[in-house]
C-alpha positions as CSV (number, residue, x, y, z in Angstrom):
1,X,-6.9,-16.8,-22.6
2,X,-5.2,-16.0,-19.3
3,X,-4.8,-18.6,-16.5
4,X,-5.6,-17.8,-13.1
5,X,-4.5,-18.8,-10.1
6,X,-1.6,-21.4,-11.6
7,X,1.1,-19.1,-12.6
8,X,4.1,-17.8,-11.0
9,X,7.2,-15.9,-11.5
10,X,10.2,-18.3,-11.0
11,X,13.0,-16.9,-9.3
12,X,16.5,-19.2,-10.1
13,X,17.3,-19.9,-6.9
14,X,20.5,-21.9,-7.0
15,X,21.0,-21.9,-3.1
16,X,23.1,-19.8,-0.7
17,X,26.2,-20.0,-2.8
18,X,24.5,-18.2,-5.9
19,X,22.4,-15.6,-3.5
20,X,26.2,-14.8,-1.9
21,X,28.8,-15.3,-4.0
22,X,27.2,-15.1,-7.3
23,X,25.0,-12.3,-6.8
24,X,28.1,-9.9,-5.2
25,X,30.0,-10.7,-8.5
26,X,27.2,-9.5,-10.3
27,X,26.8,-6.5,-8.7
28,X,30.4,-5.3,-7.8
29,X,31.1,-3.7,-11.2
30,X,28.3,-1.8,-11.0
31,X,28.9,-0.8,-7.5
32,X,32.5,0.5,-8.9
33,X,31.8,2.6,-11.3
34,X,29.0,3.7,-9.3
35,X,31.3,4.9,-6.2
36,X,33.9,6.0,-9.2
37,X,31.9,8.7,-10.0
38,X,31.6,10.2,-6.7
39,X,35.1,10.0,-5.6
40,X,34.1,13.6,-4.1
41,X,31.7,13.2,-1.8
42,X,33.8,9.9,-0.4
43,X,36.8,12.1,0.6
44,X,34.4,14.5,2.1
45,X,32.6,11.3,4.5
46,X,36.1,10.2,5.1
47,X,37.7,13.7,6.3
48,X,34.6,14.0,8.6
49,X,35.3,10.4,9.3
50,X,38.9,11.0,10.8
51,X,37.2,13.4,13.5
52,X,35.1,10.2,14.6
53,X,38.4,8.7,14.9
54,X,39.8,11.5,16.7
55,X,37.1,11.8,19.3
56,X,37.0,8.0,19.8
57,X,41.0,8.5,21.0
58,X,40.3,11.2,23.0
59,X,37.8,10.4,25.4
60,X,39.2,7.0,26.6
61,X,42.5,8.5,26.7
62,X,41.5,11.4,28.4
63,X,39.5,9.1,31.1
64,X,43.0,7.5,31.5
65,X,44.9,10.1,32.3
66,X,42.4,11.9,34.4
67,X,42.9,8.7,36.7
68,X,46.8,8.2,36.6
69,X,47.9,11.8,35.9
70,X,45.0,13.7,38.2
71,X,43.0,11.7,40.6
72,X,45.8,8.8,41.9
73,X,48.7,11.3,41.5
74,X,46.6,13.9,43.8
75,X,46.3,16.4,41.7
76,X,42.3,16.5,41.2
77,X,42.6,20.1,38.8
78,X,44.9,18.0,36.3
79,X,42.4,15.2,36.2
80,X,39.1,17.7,35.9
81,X,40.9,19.2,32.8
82,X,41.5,15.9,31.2
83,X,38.0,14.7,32.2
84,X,36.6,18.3,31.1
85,X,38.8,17.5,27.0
86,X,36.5,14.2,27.1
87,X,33.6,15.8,27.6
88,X,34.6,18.5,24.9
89,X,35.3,15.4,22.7
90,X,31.6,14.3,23.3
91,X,30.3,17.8,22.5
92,X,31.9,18.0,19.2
93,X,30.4,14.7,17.8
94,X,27.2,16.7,16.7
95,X,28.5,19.1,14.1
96,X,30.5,15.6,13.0
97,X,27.5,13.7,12.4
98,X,25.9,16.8,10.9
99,X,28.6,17.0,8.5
100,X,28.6,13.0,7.5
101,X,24.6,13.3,7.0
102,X,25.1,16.4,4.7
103,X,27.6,14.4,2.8
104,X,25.4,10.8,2.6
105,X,22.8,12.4,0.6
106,X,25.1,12.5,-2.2
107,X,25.5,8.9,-1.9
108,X,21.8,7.5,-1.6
109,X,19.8,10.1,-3.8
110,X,22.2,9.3,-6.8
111,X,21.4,5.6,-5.9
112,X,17.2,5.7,-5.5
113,X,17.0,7.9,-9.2
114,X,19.3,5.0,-10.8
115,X,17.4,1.9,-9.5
116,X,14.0,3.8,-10.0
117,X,15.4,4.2,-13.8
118,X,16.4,0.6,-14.1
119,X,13.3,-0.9,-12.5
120,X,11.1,1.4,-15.0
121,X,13.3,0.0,-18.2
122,X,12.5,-3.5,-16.9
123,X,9.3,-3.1,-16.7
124,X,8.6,-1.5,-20.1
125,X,10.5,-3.7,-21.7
126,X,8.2,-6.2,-20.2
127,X,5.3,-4.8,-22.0
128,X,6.8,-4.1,-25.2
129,X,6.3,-6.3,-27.8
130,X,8.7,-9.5,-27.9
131,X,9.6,-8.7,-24.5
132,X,10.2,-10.8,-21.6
133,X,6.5,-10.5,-20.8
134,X,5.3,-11.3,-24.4
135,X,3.3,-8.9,-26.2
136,X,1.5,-6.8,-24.0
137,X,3.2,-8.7,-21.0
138,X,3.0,-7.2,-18.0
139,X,5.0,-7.3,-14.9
140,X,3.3,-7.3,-11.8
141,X,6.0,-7.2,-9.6
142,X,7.1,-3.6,-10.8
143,X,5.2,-2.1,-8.7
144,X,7.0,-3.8,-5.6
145,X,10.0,-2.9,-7.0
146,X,9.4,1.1,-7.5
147,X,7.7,1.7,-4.1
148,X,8.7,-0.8,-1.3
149,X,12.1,-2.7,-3.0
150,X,13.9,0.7,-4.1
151,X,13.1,2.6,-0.5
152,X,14.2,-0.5,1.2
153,X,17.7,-0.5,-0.9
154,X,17.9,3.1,-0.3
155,X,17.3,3.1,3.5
156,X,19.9,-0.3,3.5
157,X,22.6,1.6,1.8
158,X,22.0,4.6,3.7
159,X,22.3,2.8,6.8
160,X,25.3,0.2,5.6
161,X,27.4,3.5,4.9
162,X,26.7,5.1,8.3
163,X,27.2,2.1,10.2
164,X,30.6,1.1,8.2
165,X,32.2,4.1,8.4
166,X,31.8,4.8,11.9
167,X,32.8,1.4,12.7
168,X,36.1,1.6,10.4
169,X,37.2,5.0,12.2
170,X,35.9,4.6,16.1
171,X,37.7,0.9,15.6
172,X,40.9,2.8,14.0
173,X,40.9,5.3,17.2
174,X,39.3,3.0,19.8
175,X,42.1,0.4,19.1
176,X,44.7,3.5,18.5
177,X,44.3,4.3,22.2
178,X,44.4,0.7,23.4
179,X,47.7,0.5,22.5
180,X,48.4,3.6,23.4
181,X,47.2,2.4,26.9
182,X,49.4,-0.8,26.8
183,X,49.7,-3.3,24.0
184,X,48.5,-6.0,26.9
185,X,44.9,-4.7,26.3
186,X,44.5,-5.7,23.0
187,X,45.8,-9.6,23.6
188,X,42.9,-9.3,25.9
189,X,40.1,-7.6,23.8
190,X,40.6,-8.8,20.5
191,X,40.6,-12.5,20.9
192,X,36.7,-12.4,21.7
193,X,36.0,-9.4,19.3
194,X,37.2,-11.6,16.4
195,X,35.5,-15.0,17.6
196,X,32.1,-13.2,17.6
197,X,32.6,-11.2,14.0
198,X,33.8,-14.1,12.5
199,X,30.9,-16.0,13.5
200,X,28.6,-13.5,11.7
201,X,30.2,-13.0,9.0
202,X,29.4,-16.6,8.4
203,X,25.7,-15.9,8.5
204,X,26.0,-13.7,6.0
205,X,25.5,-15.9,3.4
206,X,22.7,-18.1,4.1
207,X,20.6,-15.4,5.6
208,X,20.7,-13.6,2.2
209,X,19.5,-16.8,0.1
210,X,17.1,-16.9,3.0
211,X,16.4,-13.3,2.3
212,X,16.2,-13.7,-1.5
213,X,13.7,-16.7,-0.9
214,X,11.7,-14.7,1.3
215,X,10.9,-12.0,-1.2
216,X,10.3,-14.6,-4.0
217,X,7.7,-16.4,-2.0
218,X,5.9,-12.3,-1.1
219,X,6.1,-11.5,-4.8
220,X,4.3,-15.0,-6.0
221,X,1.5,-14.5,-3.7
222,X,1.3,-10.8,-4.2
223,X,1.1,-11.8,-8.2
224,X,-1.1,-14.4,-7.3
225,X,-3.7,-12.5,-5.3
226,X,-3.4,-10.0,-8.1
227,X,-4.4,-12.5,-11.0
228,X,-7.5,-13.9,-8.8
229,X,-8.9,-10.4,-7.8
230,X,-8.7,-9.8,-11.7
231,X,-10.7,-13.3,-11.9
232,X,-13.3,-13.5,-9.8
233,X,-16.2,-14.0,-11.9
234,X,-14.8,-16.5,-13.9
235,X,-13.7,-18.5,-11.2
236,X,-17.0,-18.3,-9.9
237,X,-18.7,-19.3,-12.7
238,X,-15.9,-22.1,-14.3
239,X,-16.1,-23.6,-11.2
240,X,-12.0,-23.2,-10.5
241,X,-11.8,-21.2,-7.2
242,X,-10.5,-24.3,-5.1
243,X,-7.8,-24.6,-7.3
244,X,-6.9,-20.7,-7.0
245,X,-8.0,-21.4,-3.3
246,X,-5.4,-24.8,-2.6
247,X,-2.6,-22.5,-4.6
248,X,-3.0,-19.9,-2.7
249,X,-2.8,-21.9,0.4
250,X,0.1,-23.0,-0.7
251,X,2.0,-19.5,-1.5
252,X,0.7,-19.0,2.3
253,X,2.7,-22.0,3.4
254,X,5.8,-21.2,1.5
255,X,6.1,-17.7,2.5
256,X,5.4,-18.8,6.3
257,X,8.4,-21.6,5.6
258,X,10.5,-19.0,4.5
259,X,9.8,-16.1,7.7
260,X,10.2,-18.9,9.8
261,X,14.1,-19.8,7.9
262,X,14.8,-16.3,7.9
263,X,13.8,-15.8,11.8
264,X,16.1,-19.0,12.2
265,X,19.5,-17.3,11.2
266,X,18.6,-14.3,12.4
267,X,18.1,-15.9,16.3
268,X,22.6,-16.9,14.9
269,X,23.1,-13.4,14.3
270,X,21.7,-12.4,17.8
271,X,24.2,-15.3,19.2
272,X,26.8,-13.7,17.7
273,X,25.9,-10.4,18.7
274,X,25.9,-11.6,21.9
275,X,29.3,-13.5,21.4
276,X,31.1,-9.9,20.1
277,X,29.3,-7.2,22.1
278,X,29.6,-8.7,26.0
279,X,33.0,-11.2,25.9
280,X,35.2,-8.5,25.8
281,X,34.2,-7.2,28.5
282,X,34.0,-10.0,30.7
283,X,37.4,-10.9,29.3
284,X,39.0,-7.6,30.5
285,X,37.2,-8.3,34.2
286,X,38.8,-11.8,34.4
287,X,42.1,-10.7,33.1
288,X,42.3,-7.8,35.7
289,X,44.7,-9.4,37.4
290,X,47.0,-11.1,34.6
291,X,47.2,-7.5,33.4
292,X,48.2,-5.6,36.6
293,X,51.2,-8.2,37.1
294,X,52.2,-6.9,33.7
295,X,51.9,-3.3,34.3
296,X,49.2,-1.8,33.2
297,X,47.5,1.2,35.5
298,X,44.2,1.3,37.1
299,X,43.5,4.3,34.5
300,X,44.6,2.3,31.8
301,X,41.9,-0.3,32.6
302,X,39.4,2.8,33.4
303,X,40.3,3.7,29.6
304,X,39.8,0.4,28.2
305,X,36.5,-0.3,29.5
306,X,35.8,3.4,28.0
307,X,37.2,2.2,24.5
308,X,35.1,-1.1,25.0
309,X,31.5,0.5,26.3
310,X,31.3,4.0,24.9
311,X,33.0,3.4,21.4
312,X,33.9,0.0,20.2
313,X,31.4,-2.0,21.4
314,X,28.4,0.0,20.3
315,X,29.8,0.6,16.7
316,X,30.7,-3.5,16.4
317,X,26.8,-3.6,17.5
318,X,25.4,-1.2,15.2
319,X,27.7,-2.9,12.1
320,X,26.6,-6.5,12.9
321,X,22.8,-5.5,13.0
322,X,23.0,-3.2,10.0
323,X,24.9,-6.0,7.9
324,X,23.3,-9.0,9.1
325,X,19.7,-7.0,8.1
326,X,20.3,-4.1,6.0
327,X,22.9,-6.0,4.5
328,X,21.2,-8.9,2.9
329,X,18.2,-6.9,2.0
330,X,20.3,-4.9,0.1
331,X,22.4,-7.9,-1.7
332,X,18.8,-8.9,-2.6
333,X,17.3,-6.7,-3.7
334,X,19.8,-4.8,-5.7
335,X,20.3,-8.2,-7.3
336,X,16.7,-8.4,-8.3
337,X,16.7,-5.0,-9.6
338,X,20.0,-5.0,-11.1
339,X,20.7,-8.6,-11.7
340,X,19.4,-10.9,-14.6
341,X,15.4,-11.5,-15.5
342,X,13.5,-13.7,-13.7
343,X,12.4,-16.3,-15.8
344,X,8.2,-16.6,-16.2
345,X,6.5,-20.3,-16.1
346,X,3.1,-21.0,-16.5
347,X,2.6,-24.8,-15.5
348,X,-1.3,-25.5,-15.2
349,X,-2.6,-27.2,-12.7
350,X,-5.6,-30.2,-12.4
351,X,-8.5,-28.5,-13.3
352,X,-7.3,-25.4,-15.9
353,X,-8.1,-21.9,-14.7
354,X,-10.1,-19.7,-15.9
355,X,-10.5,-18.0,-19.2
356,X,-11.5,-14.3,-19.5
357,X,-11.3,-12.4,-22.7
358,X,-11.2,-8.9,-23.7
359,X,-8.3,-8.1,-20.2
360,X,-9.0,-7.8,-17.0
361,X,-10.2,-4.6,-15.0
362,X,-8.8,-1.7,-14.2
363,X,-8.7,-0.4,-10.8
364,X,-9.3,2.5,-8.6
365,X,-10.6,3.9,-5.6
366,X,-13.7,1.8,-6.0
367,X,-12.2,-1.2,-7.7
368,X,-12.4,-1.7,-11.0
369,X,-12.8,0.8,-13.6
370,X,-15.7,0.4,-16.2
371,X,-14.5,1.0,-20.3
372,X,-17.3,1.7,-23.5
373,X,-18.3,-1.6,-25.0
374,X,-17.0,-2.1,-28.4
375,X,-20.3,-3.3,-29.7
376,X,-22.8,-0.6,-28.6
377,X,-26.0,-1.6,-25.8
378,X,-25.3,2.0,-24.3
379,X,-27.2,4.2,-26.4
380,X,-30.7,4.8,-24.9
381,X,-34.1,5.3,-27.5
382,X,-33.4,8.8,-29.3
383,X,-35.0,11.9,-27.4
384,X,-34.5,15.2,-28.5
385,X,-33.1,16.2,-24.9
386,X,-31.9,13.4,-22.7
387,X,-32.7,13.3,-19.1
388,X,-29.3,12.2,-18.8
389,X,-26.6,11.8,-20.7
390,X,-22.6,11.5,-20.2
391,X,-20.0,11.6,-23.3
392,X,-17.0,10.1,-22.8
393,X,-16.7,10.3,-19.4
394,X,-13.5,9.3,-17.0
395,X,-13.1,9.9,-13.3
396,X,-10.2,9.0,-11.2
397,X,-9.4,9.3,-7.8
398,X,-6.5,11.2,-8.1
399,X,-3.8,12.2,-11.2
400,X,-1.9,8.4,-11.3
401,X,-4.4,6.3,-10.0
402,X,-6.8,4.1,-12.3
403,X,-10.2,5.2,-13.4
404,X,-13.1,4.5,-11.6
405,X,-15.3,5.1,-14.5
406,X,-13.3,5.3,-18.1
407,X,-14.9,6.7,-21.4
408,X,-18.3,5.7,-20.5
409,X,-21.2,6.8,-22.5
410,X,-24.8,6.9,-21.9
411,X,-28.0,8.5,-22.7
412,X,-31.1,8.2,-20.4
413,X,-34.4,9.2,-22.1
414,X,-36.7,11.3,-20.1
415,X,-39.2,9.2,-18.1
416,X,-37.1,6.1,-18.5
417,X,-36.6,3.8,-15.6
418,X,-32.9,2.7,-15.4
419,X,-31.2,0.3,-12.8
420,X,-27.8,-0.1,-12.1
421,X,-25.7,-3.1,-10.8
422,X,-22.3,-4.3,-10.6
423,X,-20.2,-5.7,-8.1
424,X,-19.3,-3.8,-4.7
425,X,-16.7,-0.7,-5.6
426,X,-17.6,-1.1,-8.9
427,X,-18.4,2.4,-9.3
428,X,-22.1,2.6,-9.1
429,X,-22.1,5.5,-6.6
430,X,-19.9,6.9,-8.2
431,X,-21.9,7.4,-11.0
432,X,-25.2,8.6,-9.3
433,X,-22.5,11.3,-8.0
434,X,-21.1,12.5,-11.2
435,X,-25.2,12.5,-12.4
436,X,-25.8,14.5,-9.4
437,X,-23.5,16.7,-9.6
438,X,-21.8,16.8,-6.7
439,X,-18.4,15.0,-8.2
440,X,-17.3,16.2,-11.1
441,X,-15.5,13.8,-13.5
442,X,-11.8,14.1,-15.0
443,X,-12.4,14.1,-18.5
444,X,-16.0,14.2,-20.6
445,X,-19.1,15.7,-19.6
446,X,-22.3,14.9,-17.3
447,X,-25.6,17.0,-18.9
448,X,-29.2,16.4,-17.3
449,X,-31.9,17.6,-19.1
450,X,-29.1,19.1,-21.7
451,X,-27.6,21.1,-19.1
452,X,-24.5,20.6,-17.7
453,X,-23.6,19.8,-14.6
454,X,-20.4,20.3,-13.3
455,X,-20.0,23.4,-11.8
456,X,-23.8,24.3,-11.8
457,X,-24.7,26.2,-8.4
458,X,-26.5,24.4,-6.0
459,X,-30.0,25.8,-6.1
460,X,-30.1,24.6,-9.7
461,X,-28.9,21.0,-8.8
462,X,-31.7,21.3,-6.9
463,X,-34.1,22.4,-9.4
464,X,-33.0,19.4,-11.9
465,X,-32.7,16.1,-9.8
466,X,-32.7,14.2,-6.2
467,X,-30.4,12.3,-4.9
468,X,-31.5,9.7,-2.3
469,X,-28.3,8.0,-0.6
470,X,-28.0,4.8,1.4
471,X,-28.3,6.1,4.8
472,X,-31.5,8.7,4.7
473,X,-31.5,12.3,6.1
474,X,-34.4,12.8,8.8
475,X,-34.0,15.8,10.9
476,X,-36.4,16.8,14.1
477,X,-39.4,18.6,13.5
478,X,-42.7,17.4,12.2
479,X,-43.8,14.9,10.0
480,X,-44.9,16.8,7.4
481,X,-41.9,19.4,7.7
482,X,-39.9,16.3,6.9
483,X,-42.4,15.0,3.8
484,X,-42.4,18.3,2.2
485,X,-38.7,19.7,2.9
486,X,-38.0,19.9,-0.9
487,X,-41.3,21.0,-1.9
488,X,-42.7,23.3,0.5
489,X,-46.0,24.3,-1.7
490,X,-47.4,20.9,-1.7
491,X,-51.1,20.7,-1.0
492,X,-51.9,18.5,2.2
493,X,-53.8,15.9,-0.1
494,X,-50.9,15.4,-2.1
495,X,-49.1,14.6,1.0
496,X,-51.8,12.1,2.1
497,X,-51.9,10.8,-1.1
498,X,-48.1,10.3,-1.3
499,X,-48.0,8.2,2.7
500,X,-50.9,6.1,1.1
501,X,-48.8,4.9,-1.9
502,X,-46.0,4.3,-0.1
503,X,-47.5,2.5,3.1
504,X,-46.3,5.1,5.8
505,X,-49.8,5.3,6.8
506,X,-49.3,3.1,9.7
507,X,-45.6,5.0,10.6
508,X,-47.3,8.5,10.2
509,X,-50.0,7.4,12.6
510,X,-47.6,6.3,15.5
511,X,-46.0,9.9,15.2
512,X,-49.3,11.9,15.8
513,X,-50.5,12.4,12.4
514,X,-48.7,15.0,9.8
515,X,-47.9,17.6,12.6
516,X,-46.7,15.0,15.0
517,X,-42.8,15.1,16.0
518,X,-40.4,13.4,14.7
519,X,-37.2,12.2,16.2
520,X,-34.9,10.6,14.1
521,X,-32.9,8.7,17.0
522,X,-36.4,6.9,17.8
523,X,-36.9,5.7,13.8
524,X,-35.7,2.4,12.3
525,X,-33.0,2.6,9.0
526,X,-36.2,1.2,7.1
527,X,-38.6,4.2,8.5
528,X,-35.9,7.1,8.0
529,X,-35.7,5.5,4.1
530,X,-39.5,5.5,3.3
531,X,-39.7,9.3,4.8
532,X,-36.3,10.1,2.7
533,X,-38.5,8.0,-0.8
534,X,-41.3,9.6,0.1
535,X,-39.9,13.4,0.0
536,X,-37.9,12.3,-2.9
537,X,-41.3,12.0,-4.4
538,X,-43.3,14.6,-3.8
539,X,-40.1,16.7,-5.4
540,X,-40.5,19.0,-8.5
541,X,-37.0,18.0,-10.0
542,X,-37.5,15.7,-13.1
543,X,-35.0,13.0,-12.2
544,X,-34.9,10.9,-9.0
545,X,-31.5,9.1,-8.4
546,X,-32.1,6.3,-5.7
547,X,-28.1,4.7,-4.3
548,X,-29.3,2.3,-3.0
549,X,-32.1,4.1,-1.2
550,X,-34.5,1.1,-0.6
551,X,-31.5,-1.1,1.4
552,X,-33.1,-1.4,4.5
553,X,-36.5,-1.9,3.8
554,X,-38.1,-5.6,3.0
555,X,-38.4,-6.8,-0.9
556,X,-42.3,-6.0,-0.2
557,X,-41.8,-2.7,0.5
558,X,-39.2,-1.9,-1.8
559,X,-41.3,-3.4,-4.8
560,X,-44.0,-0.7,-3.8
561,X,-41.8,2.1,-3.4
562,X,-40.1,1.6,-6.9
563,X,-43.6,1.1,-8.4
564,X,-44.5,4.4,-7.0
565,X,-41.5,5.9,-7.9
566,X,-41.7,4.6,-11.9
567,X,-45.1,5.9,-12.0
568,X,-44.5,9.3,-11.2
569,X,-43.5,12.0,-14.2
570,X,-39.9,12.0,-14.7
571,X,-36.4,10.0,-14.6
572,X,-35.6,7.2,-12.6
573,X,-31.9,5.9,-11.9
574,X,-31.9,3.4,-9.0
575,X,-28.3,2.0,-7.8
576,X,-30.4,-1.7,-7.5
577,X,-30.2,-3.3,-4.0
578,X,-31.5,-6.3,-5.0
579,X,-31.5,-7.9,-8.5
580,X,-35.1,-8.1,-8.8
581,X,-34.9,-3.8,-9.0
582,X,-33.4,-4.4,-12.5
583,X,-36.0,-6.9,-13.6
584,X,-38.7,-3.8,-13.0
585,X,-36.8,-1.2,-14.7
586,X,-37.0,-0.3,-18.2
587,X,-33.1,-1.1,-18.8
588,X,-29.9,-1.8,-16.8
589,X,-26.9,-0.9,-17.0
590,X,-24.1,-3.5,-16.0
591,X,-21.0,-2.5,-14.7
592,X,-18.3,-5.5,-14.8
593,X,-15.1,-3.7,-14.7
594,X,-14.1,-4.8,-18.6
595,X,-17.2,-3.0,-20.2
596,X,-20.8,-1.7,-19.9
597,X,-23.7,-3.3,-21.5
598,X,-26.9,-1.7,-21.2
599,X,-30.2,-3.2,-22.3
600,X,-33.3,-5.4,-21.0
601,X,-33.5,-8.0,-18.5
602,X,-33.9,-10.7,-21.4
603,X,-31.3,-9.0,-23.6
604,X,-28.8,-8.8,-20.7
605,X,-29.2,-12.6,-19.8
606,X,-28.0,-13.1,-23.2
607,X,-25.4,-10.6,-24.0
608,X,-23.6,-10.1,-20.1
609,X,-22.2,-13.1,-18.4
610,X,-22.0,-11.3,-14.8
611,X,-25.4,-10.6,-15.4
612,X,-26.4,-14.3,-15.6
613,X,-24.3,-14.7,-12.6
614,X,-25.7,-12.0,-10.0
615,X,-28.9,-13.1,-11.0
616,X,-28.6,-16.9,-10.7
617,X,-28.9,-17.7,-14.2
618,X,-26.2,-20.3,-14.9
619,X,-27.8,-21.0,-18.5
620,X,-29.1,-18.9,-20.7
């Protein structure tokens, strides 16, 4: 018995002080010996590095002496030539950031393949038996972690070492040529600097338990959602989907509760952004004076603003946003890749969820797959030949995605009337498609009429069934060019006799009579599906296969249409519409995403509970 809707992966959350402190102790002897190993590629970064440094010295220094040494001292050629070594110093940053990109890879590849490896052990050992997750345990958050948690610590660490290093060497140089300048400069400058890193430093902290809460509350309504999808039907019919409705609503809340405490310290961060990245500068403007009374040239101030605007400034910017985002992502989520298991609860709420036996669905392009029933219903009365028949077939929508259709088998006797139903993206047009021929499945094989399909050219197809899709195919040309498209020897009484069956008399009448014209822009969806039923009919092929072909027409109508249809020699397979299609057939086959059943109305009241419930039949 599973519960749905009432449980949820507990995170410990022991406030900011365990999210900080104790998650960086956890992860700082992994991060050693992970950084030990590629001693290599960090003395490469940091030669590159030192040319960061170097250019960061040049160009204020070089605006500095362009001013004192060329321009003021009128000698404009001397000042060019220093201007024209900054502008060299400029040039050459591109083959250095080339260089530090070639070098990161070593870095962050090394770091995706061993969190990608960790987060698959976890989630193995999940499932094994006497795992975490109890025997056949699974956990639903893996695949969080392997696709959007792992990129998002890979991009992080990416951009933490980017923005780090060239903050450590433009600072080294930046600050190099400040007190190269005048030793005044840096009274001036780093007061403020400080003040606004220290403030976000403190930030740190809290906006990573804020961080860590945030994905907690994502991952317990993702599992959440998950489970209910799963559930549907027996929520539905145990009467608990306001339960799984009010806990939903309250994942909702909490994960609101925590975007809006994560958007709170981030508006601190900005504060302190704004505290670092513009009070040194308006600190060097007010001190203008204080600092020409102590000596320091008009290019030495030209210089400092330089440092401040072109070097030290934007890198203390870049740091702050990469650690006070990139950072704590990264804390977290290495910590809940690396760090200790969460710890499962299952508290049950007021009113129990709902049982389902036998595991849930499986999933794929169309929603949930469809497995062979362990107690037989599939096998149609014996026929030498079936009209159809498919032997373990399994059909997925690419090579790792979940089967649409999974080891289903079923046999189809010739002139048998089978419906079809199931919920929406169940598969059910998927399987008139495999039938038809025009998708072919991944494992097993389709036959119709002991022939089989997959592969078969066209012009057979042809020859063996029809396929009559949702929306109808009515081209121009005349009435009975359209009635007799697929049979093109059919004797004009046949044709009358065919519109009289079906009811088009009045239709065929407003068109002009067989030869009149017919313009499929002026026809209703209902109109263009009795013309599509009624060539479907007058078809040689032995097997008719309607997807729900009889959609837009009234339950009237479509009662006469299928009654026509059933009559005629041959195979019917009709995608049903509307429920009361399977109560005409001979047998349907259910499709509920655990297993199929296949048998009579009566027999599938009895045996199928999602039976019972598309039809309205609470009691058996």
């Amino acid at each position: 018995m599973t519960s749905i809707g009432h449980r949820r992966a507990q995170v410990p959350d022991d406030g900011p002080h365990d999210t900080g402190a104790g998650a960086l102790r956890r992860l700082a002897p992994p991060a050693r010996r992970f950084l030990a190993h590629r001693k290599g590629v960090l003395v490469r970064l940091a030669l590159w590095s030192l040319a960061e440094s170097g250019q960061a010295f040049l160009v204020g220094h070089a605006v500095a002496r362009s001013v004192d040494a060329g321009f003021l001292a009128g000698d404009p050629r001397r000042g060019l030539l220093w201007l024209a070594l900054a502008l060299v110093a400029v040039l050459c940053g591109a083959p250095v950031v080339r260089g530090v990109f070639a070098q990161l890879s070593g870095l962050t590849e090394p770091l995706r393949d061993a969190l990608v490896r960790r987060a698959v052990d976890r989630s193995l050992a999940r499932a094994a038996p006497g795992g975490p997750g109890g025997p056949g345990g699974t956990d639903r958050a893996a695949v969080s972690r392997l696709t959007n948690q792992v990129e998002i610590a890979r991009d992080s660490f990416a951009g933490l070492v980017l923005t780090l290093r060239s903050f450590v060497f433009t600072a080294v140089g930046a600050l190099l040529g400040l007190l190269s300048l005048h030793a005044a400069l840096l009274v001036v400058v780093l007061p403020p600097l400080a003040a606004g890193l220290a403030l976000f430093l403190v930030t740190l902290r809290p906006m990573a338990a804020a961080q860590r809460r945030s994905l907690a509350a994502d991952e317990a309504l993702g599992d959440h959602a998950a489970r209910s999808r799963a559930a549907l039907r027996d929520l539905a019919a145990c009467g608990t989907g306001p339960a799984a409705e009010r806990r939903g609503a309250d994942l909702v809340a909490d994960a609101a509760a925590q975007a809006r405490t994560l958007a709170g310290w981030s508006a601190v961060r900005t504060a302190a952004l704004g505290v670092a990245g513009h009070l040194p500068v308006l600190a060097l403007l007010a001190a203008v004076p204080w600092l020409r009374g102590r000596g320091v040239s008009t290019g030495a101030l030209l210089g400092a603003f330089t440092y401040l605007v072109q070097s030290l400034l934007p890198a203390l910017h870049t740091l702050m946003t990469a650690l006070g985002a990139a950072g704590a992502r990264l804390l977290v989520v290495l910590d809940r890749i690396l760090g200790p298991e969460p710890v499962a609860t299952s508290p049950l709420a007021e009113g129990a969820g709902a049982s389902t036996s036998g595991g849930h669905g499986r999933g794929g392009r169309h929603g949930t797959g469809v497995r062979t029933p362990a107690d037989g219903g599939l096998p149609a009365p014996r026929a030498a030949v079936p009209a159809v028949e498919l032997r373990s077939v399994c059909l997925s929508y690419g090579a790792r995605a979940e089967p649409v259709l999974d080891s289903l088998d079923l046999r189809v006797a010739p002139g048998e009337h089978l419906a079809v139903v199931g919920p929406s993206g169940i598969g059910k047009s998927t399987l008139t498609r495999l039938v038809a021929g025009t998708l072919a499945p991944s494992h097993g094989e389709v036959r119709v009429a002991g022939r089989a399909v997959t592969g078969r050219p066209a012009a057979e197809l042809a020859a063996l069934r029809v396929l009559v899709p949702q929306e109808a195919y009515v081209f121009s040309g005349t009435v009975a060019d359209n009635l007799a498209y697929l049979n093109t020897d059919v004797r004009r009484s046949e044709l009358d006799a065919a519109v009289r069956a079906f009811g088009l008399g009045p239709l065929v009448e407003r068109l002009g009579g067989p030869d009149g014209p017919v313009r499929p822009a002026d026809l209703s969806p209902g109109e263009r599906q009795l013309i599509a039923l009624v060539r479907a009919y007058l078809s040689p092929a032995p097997l008719l296969l309607l997807d729900e072909a009889t959609c837009h027409l009234d339950p009237a109508s479509e009662a006469r249409a299928e009654e026509v249809l059933a009559a005629r020699p041959g195979t019917l397979l009709v995608v049903a519409h509307r429920l009361s299609s399977a109560v005409r057939a001979d047998r349907t086959l259910v499709l509920d995403g655990e297993r199929a059943l296949c048998g009579t109305h009566g027999e599938l009241l009895a045996r199928s509970p999602l039976y019972r419930d598309l039809t309205g039949h609470w009691h058996a």
